[in-house]
C-alpha positions in Angstrom: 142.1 22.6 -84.0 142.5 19.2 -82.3 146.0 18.9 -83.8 147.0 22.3 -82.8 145.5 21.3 -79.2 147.7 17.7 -79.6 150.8 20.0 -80.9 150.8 21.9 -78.2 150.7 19.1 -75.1 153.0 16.6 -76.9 155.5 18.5 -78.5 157.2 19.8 -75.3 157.8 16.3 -74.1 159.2 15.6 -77.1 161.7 18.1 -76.4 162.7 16.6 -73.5 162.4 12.9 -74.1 165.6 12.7 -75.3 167.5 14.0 -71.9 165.2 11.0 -70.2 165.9 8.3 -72.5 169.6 8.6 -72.3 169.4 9.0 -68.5 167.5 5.9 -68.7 170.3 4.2 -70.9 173.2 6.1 -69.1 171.9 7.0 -65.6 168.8 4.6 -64.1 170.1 1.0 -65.7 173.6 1.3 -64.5 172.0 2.7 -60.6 169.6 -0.2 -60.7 171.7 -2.5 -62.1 174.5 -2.1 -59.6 172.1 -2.2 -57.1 171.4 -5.9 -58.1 175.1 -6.3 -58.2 175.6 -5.4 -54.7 173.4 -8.2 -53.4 175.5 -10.7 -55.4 178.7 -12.3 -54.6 179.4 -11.6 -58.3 182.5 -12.0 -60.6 183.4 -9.5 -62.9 184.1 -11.4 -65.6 182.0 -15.0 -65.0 179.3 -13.1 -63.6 176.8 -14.1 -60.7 178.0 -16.7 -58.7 175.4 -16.6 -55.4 172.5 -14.5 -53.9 174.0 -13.2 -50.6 171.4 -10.4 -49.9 173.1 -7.8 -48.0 176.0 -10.0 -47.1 178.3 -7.5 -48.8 176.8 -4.7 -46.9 177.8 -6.5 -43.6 180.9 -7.2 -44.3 182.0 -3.9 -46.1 180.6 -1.8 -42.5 182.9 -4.7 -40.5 185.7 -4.2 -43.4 188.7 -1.7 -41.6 189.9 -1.3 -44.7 186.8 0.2 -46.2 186.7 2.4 -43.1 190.8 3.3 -43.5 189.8 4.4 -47.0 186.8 6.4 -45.5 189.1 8.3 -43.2 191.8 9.0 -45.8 189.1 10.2 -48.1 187.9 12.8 -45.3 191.7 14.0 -44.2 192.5 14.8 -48.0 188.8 16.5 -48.3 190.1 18.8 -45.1 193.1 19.5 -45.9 192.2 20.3 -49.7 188.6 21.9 -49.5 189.3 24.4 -46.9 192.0 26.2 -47.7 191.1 26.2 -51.6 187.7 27.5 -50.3 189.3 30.1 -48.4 191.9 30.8 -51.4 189.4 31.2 -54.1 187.0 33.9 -51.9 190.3 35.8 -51.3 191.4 35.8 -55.4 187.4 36.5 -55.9 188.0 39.4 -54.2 190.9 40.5 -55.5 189.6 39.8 -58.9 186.2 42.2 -58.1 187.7 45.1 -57.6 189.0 47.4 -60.8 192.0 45.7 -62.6 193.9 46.4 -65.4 193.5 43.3 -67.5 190.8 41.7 -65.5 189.5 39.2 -67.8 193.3 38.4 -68.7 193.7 37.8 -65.3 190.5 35.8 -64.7 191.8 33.2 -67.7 195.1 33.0 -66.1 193.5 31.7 -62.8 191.0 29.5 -64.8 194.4 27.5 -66.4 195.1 25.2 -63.8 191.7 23.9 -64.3 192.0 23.2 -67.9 195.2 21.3 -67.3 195.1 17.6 -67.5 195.2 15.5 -64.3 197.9 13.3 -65.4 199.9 16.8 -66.6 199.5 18.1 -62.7 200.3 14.6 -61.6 203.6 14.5 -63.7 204.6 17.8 -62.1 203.7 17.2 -58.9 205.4 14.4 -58.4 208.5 15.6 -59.5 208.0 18.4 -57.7 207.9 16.5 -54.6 210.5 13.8 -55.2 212.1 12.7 -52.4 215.5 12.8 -54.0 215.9 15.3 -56.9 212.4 17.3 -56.3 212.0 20.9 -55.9 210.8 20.6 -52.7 213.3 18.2 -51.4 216.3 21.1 -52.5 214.5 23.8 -50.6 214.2 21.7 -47.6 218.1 20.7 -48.1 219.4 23.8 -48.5 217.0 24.6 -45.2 219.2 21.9 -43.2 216.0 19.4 -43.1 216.2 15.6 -44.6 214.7 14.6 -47.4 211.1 13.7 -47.1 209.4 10.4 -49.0 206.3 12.2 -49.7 204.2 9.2 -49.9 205.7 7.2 -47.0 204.0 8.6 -44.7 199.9 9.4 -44.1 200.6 13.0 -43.3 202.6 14.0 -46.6 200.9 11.5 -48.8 197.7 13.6 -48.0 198.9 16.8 -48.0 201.0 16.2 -51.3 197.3 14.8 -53.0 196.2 17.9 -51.2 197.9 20.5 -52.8 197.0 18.8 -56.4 193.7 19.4 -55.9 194.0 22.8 -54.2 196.1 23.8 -57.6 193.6 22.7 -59.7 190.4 23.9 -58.5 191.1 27.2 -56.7 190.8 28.9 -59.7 187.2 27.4 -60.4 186.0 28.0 -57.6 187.4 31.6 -57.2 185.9 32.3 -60.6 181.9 31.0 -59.2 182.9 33.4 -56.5 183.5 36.4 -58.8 180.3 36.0 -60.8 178.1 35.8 -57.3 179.9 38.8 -56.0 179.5 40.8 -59.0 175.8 40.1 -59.3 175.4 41.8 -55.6 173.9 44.7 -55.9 176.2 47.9 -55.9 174.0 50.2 -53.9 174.6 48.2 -51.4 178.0 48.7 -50.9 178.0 52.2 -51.6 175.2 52.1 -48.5 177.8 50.5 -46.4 180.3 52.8 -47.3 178.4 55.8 -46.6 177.6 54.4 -43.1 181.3 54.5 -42.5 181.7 50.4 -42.9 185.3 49.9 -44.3 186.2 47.5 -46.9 186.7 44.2 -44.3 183.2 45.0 -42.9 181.4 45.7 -46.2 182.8 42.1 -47.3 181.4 41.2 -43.8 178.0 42.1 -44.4 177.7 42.6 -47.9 179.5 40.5 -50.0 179.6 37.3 -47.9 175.8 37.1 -47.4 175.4 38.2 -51.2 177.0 34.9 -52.3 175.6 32.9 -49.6 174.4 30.0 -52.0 177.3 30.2 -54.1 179.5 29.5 -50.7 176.9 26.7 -49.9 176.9 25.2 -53.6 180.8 25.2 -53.9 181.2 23.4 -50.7 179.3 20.7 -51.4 180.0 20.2 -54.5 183.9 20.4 -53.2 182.5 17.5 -50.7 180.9 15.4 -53.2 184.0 15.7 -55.5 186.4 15.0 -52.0 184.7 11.6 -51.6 185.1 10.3 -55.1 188.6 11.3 -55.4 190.3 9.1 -57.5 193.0 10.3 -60.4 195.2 12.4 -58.0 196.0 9.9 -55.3 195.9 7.0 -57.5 198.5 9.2 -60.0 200.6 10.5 -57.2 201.0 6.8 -55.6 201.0 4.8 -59.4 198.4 2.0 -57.4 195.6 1.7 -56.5 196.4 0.3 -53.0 197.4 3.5 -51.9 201.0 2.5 -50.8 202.2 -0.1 -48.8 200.2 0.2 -46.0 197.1 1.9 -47.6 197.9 5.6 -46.2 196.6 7.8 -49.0 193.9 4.6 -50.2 190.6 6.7 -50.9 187.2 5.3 -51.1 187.1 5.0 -55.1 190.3 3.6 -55.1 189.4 1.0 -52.6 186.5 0.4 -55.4 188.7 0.3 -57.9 190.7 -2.4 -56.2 188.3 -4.7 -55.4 186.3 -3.9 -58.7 188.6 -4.3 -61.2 192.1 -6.5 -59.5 190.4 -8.3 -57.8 187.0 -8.7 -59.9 185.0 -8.7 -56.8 182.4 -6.9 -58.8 179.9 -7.5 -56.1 181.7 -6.1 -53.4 182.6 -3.1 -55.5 179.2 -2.4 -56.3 178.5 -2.4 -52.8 181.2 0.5 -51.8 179.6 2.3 -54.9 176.1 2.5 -53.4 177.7 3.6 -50.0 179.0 5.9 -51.7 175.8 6.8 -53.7 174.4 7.5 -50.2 176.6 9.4 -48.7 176.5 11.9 -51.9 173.0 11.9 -52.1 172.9 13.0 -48.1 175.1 15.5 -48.8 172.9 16.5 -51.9 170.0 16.6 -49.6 171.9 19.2 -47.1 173.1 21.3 -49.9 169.2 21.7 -51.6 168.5 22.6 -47.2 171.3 24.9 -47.0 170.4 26.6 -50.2 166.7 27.3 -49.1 167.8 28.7 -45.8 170.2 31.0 -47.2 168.2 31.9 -50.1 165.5 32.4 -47.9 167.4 34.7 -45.3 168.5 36.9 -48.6 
């Protein structure tokens, strides 16, 4: 008996001690040690040079590059998040009603996901050469001049834009179509026989039927705005973000200062900015959640 009783508290912790050792190895030392990094004018490849306490704090929040990189990071998170938000509840939709070949269909929008970043990179950029791209013949044969896509701030985010609005439309869309089809289907057949047509139903059945799914997607899509990194730095081939930083993001800015410059200390900073401002957007989410969930 006392071994069963032992058994039966120790064993479920056993289970899960692996999960908390590797987060330990993988997840808390690297967080704490950066932390330690941060408050160190450090070099990345001598190490510690001087305690400068939050020096590198001051001068990242007086740095206008560091803020320049903040404000590219939130223009390509616009222009990207909403309409690929708006895309994927439309091709939800589409996808929930009855279709011939609907999980055929569902795989074909899943693709773009699956693709490689540097494959959608590749394309995209030639796609949107200024010379010989796709883009640039349409726009010829329209009477309009060429367009260097990455000259200026306006194109260079809209061009990373549409790379992530390819990609991730389909995933999204996809999250969409499981919520929807877990609403219940009496009531939509109560909204139809109350004379609701098929905009209003969507209205007020579908859209607050998905509610946390809607909430969960947008964050996540916020969290994964601010660490952009592949795209832009693939679509520019540097991490400065062209000549006059106008598509730098915030991990690229990281990047640069991390590993060109190996100003390990200063990077380390930027990366526990930008800890914070996921983690208060993680904290919204978990609010947003609750109060939909609760209003359901």
């Amino acid at each position: 008996m006392p071994f069963a009783r032992w058994d039966r508290r120790i064993t479920p912790y056993l289970f899960v001690a692996p999960f908390f050792a590797l987060f330990a190895v993988f997840g808390l030392y690297p967080l704490l040690r950066t932390a330690w990094m941060s408050l160190h004018r450090w070099d990345l490849l001598d190490g510690p040079v001087a305690f400068t306490g939050l020096a590198n704090y001051a001068e990242l929040f007086t740095d206008p590059h560091f803020y320049n990189a903040l404000a590219n990071t939130a223009s390509i998170f616009l222009v990207a998040t909403v309409p690929q938000l708006l895309a994927a509840l439309g091709i939800a939709a589409l996808l929930d009603r009855p279709l011939r070949g609907r999980t055929t269909w569902q795989a074909v929008v899943l693709l773009p996901n699956v693709v490689p970043v540097v494959a959608v990179a590749l394309v995209f950029t030639q796609l949107l050469g200024r010379d010989q791209g796709l883009v640039a013949w349409v726009l010829a044969s329209l009477g309009a001049s060429p367009l260097d896509w990455q000259a200026h701030a306006w194109s260079a985010h809209l061009g990373v834009a549409l790379m992530v609005i390819w990609r991730w439309t389909g995933y999204n869309a996809l999250l969409y179509l499981a919520a929807m089809q877990s609403v219940p289907r009496e009531l939509h057949e109560a909204a139809a026989l109350d004379g609701a047509s098929r905009a209003r139903a969507f209205r007020s059945v579908t859209l607050p039927g998905i509610r946390p799914t809607l909430v969960f997607t947008a964050v996540v899509s916020t969290i994964g705005g601010l660490q952009l990194f592949a795209e832009p730095t693939l679509f520019g081939g540097a991490s400065a973000g062209g000549n006059d930083r106008q598509f730098q993001t915030l991990v690229m800015y990281l990047y640069e200062n991390g590993f060109e410059r190996f100003d390990a200390g200063y990077a380390a900073t930027i990366s526990w900015v930008l800890f914070a401002l996921c983690a208060v957007l993680a904290f919204a989410n978990t609010a947003l959640v609750r109060r939909f969930v609760g209003r359901g």
